[in-house]
C-alpha positions as a Markdown table, in Angstrom:
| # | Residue | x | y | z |
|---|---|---|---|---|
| 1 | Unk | 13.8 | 76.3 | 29.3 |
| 2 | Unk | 13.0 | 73.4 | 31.1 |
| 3 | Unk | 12.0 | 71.0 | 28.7 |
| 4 | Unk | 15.2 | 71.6 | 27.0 |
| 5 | Unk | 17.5 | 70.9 | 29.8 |
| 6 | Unk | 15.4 | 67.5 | 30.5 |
| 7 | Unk | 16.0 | 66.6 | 27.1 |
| 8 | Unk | 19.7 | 67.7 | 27.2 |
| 9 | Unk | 19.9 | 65.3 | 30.0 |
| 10 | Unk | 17.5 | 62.6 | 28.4 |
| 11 | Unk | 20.2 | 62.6 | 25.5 |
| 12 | Unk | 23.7 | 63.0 | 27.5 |
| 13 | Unk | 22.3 | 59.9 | 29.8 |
| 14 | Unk | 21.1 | 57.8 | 26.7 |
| 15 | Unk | 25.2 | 58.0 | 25.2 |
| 16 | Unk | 26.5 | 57.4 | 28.3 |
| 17 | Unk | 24.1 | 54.3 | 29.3 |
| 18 | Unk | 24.5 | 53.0 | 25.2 |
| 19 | Unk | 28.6 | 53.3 | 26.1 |
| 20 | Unk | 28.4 | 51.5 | 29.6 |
| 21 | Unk | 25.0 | 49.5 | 28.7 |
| 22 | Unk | 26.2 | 47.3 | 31.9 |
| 23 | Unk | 25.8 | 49.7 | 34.1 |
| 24 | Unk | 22.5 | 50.4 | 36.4 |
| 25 | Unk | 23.1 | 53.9 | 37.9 |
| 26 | Unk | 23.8 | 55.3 | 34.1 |
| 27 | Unk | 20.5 | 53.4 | 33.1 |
| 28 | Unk | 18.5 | 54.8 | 36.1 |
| 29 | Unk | 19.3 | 58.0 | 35.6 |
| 30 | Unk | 18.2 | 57.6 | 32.0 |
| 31 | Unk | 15.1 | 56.1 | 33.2 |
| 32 | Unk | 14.6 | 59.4 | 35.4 |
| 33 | Unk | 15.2 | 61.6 | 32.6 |
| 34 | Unk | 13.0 | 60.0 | 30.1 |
| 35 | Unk | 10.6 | 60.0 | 33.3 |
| 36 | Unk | 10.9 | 63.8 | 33.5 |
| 37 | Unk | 10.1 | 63.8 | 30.0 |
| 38 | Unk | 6.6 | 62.0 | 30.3 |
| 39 | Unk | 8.1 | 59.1 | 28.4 |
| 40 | Unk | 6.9 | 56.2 | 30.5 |
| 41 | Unk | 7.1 | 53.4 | 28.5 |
| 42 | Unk | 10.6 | 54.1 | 27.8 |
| 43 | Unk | 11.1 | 55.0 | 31.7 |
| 44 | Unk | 9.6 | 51.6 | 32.4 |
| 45 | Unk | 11.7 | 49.4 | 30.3 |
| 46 | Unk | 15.1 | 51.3 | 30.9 |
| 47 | Unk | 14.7 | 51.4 | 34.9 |
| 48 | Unk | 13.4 | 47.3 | 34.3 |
| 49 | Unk | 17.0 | 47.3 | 32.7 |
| 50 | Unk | 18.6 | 49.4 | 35.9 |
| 51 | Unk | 17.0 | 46.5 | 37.7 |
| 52 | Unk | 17.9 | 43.1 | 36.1 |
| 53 | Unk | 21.8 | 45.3 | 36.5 |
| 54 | Unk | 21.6 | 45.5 | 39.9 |
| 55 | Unk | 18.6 | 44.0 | 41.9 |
| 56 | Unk | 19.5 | 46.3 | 45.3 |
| 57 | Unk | 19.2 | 50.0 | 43.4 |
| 58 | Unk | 16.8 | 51.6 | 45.4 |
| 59 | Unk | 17.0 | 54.5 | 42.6 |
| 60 | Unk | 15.7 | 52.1 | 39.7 |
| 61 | Unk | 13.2 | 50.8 | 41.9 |
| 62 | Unk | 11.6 | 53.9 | 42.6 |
| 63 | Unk | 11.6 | 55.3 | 38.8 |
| 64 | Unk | 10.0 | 51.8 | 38.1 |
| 65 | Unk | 7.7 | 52.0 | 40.7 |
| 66 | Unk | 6.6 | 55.5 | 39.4 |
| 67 | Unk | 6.6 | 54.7 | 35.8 |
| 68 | Unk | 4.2 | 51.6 | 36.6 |
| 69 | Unk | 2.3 | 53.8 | 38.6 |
| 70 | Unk | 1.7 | 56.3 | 35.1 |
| 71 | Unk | 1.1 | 53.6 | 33.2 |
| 72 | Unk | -1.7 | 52.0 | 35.7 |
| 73 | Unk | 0.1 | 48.8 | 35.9 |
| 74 | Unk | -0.7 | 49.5 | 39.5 |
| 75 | Unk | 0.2 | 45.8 | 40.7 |
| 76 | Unk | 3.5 | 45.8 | 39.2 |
| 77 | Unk | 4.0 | 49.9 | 40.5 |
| 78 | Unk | 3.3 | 48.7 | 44.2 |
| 79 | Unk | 5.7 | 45.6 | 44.1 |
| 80 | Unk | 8.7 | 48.0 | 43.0 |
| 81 | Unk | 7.7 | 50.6 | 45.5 |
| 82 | Unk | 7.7 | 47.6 | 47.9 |
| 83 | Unk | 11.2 | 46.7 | 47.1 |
| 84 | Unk | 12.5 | 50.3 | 46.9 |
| 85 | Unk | 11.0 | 50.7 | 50.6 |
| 86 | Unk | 13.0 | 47.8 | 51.6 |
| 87 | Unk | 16.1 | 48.7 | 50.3 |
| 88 | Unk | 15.7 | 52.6 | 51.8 |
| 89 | Unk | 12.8 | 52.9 | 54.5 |
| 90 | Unk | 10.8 | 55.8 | 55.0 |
| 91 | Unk | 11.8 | 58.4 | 51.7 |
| 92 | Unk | 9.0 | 60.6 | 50.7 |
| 93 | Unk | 8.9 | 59.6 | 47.0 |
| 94 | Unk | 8.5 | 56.1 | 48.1 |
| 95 | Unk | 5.4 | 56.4 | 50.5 |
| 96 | Unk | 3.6 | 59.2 | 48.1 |
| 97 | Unk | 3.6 | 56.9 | 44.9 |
| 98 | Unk | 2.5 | 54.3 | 47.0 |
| 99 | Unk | 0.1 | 56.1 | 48.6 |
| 100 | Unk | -1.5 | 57.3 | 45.1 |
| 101 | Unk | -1.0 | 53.2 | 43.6 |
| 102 | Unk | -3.0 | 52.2 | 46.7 |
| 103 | Unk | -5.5 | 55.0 | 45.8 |
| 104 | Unk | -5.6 | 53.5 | 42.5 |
| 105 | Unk | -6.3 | 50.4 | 43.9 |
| 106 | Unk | -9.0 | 51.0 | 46.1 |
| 107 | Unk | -7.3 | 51.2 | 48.7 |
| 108 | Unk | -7.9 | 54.2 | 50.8 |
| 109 | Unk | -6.9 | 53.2 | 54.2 |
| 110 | Unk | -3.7 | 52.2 | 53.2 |
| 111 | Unk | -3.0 | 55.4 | 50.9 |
| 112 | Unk | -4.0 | 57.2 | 53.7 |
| 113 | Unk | -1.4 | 55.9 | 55.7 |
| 114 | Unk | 1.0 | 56.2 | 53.4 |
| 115 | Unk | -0.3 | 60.1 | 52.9 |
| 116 | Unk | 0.7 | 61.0 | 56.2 |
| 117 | Unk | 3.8 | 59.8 | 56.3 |
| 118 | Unk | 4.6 | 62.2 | 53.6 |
| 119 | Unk | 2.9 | 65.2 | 55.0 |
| 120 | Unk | 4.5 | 64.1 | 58.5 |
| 121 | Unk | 8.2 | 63.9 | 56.7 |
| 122 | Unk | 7.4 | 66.8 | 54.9 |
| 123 | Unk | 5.4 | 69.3 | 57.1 |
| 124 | Unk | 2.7 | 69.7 | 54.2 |
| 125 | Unk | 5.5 | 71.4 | 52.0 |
| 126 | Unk | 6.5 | 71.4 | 48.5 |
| 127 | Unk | 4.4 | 69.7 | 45.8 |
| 128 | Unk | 4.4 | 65.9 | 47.5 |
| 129 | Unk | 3.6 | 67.7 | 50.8 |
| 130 | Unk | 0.8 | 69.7 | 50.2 |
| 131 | Unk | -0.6 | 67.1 | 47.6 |
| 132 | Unk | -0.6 | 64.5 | 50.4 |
| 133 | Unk | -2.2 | 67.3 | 53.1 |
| 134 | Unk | -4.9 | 67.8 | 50.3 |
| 135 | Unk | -6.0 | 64.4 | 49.6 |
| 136 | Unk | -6.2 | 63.8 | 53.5 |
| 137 | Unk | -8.1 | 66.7 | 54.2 |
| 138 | Unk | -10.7 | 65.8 | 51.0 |
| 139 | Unk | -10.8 | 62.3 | 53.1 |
| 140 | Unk | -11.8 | 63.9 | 56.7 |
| 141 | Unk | -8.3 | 62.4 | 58.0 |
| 142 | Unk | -7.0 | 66.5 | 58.8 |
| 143 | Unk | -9.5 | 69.3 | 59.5 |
């Protein structure tokens, strides 16, 4: 199943990031898992880790944008996203958690922007595509 598999992972990633705790791509990844897993707190902290490694990992960024984002530490979700958009302008994942922080926020405008660059990059496709398409149709942007 699954859930298996993502804990499979969450545990072969854990070992390897305990046995090379200096390294940021082993402790992103583990931060991804454990994301996959709905463990956000640990997601947070681990990709934090990723972070203080190696400032210029767009991949840590992003999972600790992301795991802000679940945690509605919305501030601190939008400053990562930020920085991950700096380091890798214009991905998908980037512009559709900011799009749903700014959301969050109050920010509609801005989210909407950031919507339709996903549904633009993605043609309305796939689950960040057609979540993106939905949210500006709901808000008269797309008829």
């Amino acid at each position: 199943s699954r859930n298996r598999r993502a804990r499979e992972a969450e545990e072969r990633f854990a070992r390897a990031a305990s046995m090379a705790s200096g390294s940021p791509i082993l402790n992103a990844l583990w931060a991804d898992s454990l994301y996959d897993l709905g463990d956000h707190p640990r997601s947070e902290q681990v990709s934090d880790r990723a972070n203080s490694l190696n400032p210029q990992l767009y991949y840590s960024r992003l999972i600790n944008g992301a795991s802000n984002w679940r945690l509605r530490n919305l501030r601190e979700a939008l400053d990562e996203l930020q920085l991950a958009e700096r380091l890798v302008p214009g991905t998908v994942l980037v512009a559709y958690f900011a799009g749903r922080t700014l959301e969050d926020l109050g920010d509609r405008r801005a989210a909407a922007e950031q919507y339709a660059k996903v549904a633009q990059a993605t043609q309305g496709q796939g689950e960040f595509g057609q979540s993106a398409v939905a949210r500006l149709r709901e808000w008269g942007y797309l008829s």
